[in-house]
C-alpha positions as CSV (number, residue, x, y, z in Angstrom):
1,X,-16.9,-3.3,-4.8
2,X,-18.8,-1.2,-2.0
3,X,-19.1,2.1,-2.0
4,X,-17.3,3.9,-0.5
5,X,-14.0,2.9,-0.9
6,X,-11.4,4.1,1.6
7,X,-7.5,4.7,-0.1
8,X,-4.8,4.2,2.4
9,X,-1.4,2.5,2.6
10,X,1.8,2.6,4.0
11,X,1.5,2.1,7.3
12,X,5.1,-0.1,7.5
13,X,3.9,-2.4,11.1
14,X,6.5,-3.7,12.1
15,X,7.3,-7.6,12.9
16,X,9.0,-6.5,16.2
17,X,6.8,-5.2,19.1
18,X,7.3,-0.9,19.5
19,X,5.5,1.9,20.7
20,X,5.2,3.6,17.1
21,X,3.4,0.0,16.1
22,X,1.0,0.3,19.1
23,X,0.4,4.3,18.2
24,X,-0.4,2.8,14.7
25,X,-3.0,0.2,15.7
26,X,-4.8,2.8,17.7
27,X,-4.4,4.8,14.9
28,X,-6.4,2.6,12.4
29,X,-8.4,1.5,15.3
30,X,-10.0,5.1,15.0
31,X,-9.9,4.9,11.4
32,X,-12.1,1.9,11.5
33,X,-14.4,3.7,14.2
34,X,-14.6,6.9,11.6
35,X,-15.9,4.5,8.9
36,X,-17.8,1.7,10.1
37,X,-21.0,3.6,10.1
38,X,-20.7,4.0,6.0
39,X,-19.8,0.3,5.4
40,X,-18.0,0.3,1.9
41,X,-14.6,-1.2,1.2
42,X,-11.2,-0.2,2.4
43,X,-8.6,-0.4,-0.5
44,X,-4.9,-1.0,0.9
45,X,-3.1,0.3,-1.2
46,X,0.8,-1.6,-0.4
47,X,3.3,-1.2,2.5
48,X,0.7,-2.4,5.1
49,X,3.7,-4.6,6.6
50,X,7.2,-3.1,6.7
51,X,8.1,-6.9,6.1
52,X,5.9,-9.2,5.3
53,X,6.8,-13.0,4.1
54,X,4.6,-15.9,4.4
55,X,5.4,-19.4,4.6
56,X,3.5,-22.5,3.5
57,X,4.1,-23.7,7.0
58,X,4.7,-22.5,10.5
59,X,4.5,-18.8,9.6
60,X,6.3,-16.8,12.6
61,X,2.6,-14.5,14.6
62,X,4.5,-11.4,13.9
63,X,1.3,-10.0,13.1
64,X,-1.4,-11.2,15.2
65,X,-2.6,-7.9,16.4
66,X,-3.0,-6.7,12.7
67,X,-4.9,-9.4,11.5
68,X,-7.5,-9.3,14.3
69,X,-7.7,-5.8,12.8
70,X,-8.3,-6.8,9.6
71,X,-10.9,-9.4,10.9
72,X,-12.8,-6.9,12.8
73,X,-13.1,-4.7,9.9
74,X,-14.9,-7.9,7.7
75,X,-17.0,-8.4,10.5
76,X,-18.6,-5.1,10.2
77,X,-19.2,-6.0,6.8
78,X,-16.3,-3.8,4.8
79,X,-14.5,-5.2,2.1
80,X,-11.2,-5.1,2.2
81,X,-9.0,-5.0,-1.2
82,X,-5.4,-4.9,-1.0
83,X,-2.5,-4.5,-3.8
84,X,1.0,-5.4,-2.9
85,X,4.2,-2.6,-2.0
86,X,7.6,-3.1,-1.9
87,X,7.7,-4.4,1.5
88,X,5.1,-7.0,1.5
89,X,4.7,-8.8,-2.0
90,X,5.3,-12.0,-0.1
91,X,1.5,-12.6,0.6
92,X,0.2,-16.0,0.7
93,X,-2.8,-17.8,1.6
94,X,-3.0,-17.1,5.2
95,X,-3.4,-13.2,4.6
96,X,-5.2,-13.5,1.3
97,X,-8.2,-14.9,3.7
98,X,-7.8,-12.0,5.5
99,X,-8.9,-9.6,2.2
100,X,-11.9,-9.9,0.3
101,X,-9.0,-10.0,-2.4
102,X,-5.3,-9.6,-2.9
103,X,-3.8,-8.2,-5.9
104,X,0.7,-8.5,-6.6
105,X,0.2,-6.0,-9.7
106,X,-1.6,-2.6,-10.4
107,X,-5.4,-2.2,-11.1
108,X,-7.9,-0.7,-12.2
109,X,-11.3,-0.2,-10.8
110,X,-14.7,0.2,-12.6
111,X,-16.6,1.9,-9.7
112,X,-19.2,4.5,-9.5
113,X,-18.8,7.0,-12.3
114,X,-14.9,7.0,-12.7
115,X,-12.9,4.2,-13.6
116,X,-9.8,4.4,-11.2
117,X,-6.0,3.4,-11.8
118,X,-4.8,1.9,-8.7
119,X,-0.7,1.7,-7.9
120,X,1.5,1.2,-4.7
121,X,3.6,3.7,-7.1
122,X,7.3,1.9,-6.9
123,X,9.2,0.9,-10.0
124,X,7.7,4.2,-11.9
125,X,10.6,6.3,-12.3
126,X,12.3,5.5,-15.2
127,X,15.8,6.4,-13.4
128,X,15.6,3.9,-10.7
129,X,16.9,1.2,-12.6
130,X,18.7,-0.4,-9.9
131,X,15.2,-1.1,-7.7
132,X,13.3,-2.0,-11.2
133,X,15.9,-4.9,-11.3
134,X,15.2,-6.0,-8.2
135,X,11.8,-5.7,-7.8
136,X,12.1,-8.6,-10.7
137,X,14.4,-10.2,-8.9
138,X,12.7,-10.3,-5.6
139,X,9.0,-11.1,-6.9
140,X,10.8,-14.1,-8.8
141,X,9.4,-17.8,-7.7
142,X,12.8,-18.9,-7.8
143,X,14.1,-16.4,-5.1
144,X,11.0,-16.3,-3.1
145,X,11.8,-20.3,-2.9
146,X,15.3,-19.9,-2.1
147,X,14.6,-17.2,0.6
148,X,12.5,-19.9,2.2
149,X,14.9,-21.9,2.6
150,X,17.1,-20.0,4.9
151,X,16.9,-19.9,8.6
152,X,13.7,-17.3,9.9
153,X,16.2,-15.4,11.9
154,X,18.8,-14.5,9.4
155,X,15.5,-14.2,6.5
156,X,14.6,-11.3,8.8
157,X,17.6,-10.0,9.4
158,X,18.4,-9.7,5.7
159,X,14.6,-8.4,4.9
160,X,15.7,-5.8,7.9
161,X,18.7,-4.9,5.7
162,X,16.5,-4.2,2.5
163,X,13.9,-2.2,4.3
164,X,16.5,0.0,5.7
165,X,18.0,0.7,2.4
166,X,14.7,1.6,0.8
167,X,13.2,3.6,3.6
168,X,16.3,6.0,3.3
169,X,15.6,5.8,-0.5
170,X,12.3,8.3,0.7
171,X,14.9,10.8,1.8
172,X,13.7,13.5,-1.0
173,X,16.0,16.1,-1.7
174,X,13.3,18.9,-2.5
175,X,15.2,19.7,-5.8
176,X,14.1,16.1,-7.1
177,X,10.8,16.5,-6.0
178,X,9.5,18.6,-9.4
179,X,11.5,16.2,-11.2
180,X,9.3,12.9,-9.5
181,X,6.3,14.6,-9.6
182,X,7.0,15.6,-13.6
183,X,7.2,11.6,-14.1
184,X,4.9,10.9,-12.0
185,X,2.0,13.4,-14.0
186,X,3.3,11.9,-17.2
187,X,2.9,8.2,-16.0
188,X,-0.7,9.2,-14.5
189,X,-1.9,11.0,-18.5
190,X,-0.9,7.8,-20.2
191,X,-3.2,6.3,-18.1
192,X,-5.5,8.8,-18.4
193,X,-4.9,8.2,-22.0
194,X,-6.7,5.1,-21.8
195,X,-9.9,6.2,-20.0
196,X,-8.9,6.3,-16.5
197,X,-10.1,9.6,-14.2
198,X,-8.0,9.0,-11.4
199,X,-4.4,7.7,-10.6
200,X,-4.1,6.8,-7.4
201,X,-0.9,5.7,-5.3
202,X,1.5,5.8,-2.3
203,X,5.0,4.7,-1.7
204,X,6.4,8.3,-2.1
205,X,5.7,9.2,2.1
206,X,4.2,12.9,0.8
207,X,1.0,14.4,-0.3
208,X,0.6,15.3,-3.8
209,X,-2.0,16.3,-6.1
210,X,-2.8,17.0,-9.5
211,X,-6.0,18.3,-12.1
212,X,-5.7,18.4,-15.7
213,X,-8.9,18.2,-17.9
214,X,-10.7,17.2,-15.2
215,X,-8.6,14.3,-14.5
216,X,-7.0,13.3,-10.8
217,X,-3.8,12.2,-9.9
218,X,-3.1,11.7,-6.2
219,X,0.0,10.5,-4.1
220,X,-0.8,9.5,-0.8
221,X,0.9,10.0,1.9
222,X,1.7,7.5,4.6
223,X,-0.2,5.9,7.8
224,X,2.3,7.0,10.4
225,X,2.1,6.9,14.1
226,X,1.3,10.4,14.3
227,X,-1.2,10.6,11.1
228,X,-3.4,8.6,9.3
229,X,-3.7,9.8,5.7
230,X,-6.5,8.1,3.3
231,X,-9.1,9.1,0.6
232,X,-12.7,8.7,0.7
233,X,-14.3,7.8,-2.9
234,X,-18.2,7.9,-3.1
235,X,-18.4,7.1,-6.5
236,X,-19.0,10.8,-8.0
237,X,-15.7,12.4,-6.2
238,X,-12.7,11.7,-4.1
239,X,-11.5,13.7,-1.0
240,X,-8.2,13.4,1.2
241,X,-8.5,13.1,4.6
242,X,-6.7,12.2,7.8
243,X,-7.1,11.6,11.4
């Protein structure tokens, strides 16, 4: 993997055309300006699509604009890496061309002088039962088949349905939020436990960050039409930034 790599996720485009998906493109449009200079690779970090589902055959060009983004950035010779969220697990060949490489589960990276624990950050919390169900539910084969078997417009309108319900799941009440973050350190040392430096993730729509023994956690926040929020490793250090 190139150095450096460039964190960022969570920028929910949209299937349907809207001016807060055209203030996104130019958005990461100037990201890609800001960081085609350095080369390196971009690590998208889940939540790219607000719903993503890919056929084998006679996918719907909801995305055309996006993936001439994505093309772009390969053609200045970044890498792109991308891990999937809760709104678009349902890659398939057609976008996986698109990356350098796709990953469905959590990684870790062996780059520079850190080794670096990479999450979209859903299914953590050990009182979200309900979504840890269906997360297993919903990354089944045997759904995923089903699903493709109903009609595209009433597929979307049923994805539309379960992104609605999980955006106003990101609705913090501020008391909770010592109470995520409390998980969310403990979830971050047991992977510092086992040799990691950094914990990286999104999904939570805020910034966070924690140092303990010289050890990272970080909760990105999200790629929104007003902000673009992402983190710059060089392979010594990493640094949030936005544009």
């Amino acid at each position: 993997m190139q150095l450096p790599i460039y964190f960022f996720g969570d920028n929910h485009f949209s299937p349907t055309p809207s001016l807060s998906n055209e203030h996104k493109i130019k958005k990461m449009e100037e990201f890609i300006r800001e960081i085609e200079k350095s080369k390196g690779s971009i690590f998208i970090m889940g939540d790219f699509f607000d719903y993503y589902f890919e056929y084998n055959k006679n996918n719907p060009n909801y995305f055309e604009k996006i993936f001439l983004l994505l093309e772009k950035i390969k053609s200045k010779g970044i890498e792109i890496y991308f891990i999937a969220g809760n709104h678009d697990f349902w890659i398939g060949k057609e976008f996986e061309s698109l990356t350098t490489k796709s990953f469905l589960n959590d990684q870790i990276l062996f780059a520079g002088n850190k080794r670096i624990y990479v999450t979209h950050g859903d299914g953590i919390l050990s009182w979200d039962k309900g979504y840890r169900l269906l997360k297993i539910i919903l990354r089944s084969k045997i759904f995923r088949f089903l699903y493709s078997l109903l009609p595209k417009s009433i597929a979307f309108k049923v994805a539309e349905k379960i992104s609605y319900e999980r955006k106003d799941s990101h609705k913090i009440d501020n008391k909770k939020l010592d109470k995520i973050h409390s998980e969310l350190i403990e979830f971050a040392r047991s992977k510092w436990n086992k040799d990691c430096d950094i914990v990286i993730m999104g999904h939570y729509h805020h910034s966070f960050n924690f140092n303990e023994n010289q050890k990272q956690l970080i909760i990105l926040d999200d790629c929104c039409d007003q902000q673009f929020n992402y983190a710059k490793y060089d392979g010594n250090s990493i640094i949030i930034k936005s544009l």
